[in-house]
C-alpha positions in Angstrom: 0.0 0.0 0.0 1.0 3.5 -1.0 2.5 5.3 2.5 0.9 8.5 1.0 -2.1 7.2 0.5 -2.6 5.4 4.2 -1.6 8.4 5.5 -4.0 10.9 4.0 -6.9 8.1 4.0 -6.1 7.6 7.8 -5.9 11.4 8.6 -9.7 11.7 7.1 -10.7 8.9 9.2 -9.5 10.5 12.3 -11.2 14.0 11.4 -14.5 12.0 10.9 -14.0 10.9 14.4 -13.0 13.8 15.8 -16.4 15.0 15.3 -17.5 12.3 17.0 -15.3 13.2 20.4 -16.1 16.6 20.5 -20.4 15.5 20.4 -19.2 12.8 23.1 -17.2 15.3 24.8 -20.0 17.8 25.0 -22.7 15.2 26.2 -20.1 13.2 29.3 -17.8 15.9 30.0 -15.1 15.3 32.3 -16.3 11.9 33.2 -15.7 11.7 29.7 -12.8 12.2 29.1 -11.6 9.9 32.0 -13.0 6.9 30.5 -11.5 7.8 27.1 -8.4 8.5 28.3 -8.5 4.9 30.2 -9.6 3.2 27.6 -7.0 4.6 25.1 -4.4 3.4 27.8 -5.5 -0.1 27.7 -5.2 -3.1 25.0 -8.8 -1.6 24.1 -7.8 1.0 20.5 -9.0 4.2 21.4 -7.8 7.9 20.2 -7.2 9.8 23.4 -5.4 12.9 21.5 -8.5 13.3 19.4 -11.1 13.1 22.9 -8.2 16.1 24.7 -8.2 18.1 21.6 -11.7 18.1 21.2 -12.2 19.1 25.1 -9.7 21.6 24.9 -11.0 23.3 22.3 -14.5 23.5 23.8 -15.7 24.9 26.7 -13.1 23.1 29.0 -10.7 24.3 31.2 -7.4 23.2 29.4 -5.3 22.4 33.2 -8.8 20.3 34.0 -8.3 18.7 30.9 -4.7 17.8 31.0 -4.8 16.7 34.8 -8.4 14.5 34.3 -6.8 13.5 30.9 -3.4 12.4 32.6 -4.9 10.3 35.0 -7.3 8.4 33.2 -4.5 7.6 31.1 -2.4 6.8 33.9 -5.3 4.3 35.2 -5.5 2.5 32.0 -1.6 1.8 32.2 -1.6 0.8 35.8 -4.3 -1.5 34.6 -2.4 -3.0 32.0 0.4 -3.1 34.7 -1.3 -5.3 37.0 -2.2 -7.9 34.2 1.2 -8.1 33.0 1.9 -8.9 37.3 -0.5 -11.5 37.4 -1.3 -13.4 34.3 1.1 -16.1 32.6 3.1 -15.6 30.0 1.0 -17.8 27.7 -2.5 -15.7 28.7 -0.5 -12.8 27.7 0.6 -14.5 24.2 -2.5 -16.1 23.6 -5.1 -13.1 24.8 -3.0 -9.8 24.1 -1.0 -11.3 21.1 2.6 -10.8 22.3 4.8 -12.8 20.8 8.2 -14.3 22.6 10.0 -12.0 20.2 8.2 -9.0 21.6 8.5 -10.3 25.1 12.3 -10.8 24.4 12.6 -7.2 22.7 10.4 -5.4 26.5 12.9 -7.4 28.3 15.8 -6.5 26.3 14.4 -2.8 26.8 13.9 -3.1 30.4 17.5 -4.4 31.3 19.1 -1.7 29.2 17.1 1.5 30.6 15.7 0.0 33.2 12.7 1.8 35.3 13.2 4.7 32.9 11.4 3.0 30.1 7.9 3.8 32.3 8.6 7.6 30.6 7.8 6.2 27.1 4.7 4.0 28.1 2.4 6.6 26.7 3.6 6.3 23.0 1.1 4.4 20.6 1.7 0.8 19.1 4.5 0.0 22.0 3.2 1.8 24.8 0.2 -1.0 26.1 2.4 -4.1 25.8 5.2 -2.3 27.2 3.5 -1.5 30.1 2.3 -5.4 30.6 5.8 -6.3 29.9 6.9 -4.2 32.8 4.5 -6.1 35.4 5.6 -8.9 33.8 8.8 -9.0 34.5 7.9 -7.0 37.8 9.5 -3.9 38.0 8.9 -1.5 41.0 5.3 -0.8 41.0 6.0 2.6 42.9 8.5 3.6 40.3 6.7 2.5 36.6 3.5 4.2 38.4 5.5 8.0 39.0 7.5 7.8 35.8 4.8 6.4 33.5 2.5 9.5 34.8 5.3 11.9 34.4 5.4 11.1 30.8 1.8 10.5 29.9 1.2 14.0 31.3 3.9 15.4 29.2 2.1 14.2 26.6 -1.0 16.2 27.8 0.7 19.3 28.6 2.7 19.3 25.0 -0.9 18.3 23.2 -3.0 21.2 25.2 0.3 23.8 24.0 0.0 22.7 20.4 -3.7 22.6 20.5 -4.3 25.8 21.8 -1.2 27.9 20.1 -2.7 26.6 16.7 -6.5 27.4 17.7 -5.4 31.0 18.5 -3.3 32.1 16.0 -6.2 31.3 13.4 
């Protein structure tokens, strides 16, 4: 498939969604925008950047909306957390479809940077199994929890910036 083409085609489909976050936005609110951003942290696909960007440019206050944002976010990871803690390797393989390889490549990742990998847990693709990967191989629950918030909230605060830098200069 053409990389142009995916791209543009998959750029439409996310505007034709976005409508869909800011009606869904407008009708939950906050409450929301937690369970988007939860979901979105879990094995479950959801957009959480086009849910924030459609609160922040309504009627929202934008710290509300970074800090509610940051923490569902940050629940849905712990969540994923825990099931990487307490299910078997072969639930995990069979259920979330990561392969050994994958496994090997988190583990691989997790002796060379160690707890510091928790930072990158909010990127998409990587960012669920990693986070199962970490309980699995049962890194400090205290420490993936602080550093895996610090970067998901990054994420926010850098989102809400763009987001509302671009909305006012029009």
């Amino acid at each position: 498939m053409n990389q142009k083409y995916f791209i543009t085609t998959k750029f439409r489909a996310e505007m034709i969604n976005f409508r869909y976050f800011r009606e869904v936005g407008e009708e939950l609110g906050y409450l929301g925008l937690f369970g988007g951003t939860f979901l979105s942290a879990t094995i479950i696909p959801f957009a959480s950047e086009a849910f924030v960007i459609a609160m922040l440019l309504g009627a929202y206050d934008p710290w509300l909306v970074i800090v509610i944002a940051s923490f569902g976010n940050w629940a849905g990871g712990m969540t994923n957390y825990v099931l990487g803690y307490l299910l078997d390797y072969h639930v995990l393989e069979k259920r979330f479809k990561i392969s050994p390889e994958r496994m090997e490549k988190f583990r691989t990742w997790s002796q060379r940077y160690g707890i510091w990998i928790s930072l990158i847990t909010w990127l998409p693709v990587v960012g669920d199994p990693l986070t199962i990967a970490l309980g699995y191989f049962r890194l400090s629950w205290w420490k993936v929890a602080l550093l895996s918030f610090v970067g998901k909230a990054l994420r926010y605060i850098v989102l809400a910036y763009i987001t509302l830098g671009v909305s006012s200069s029009f």
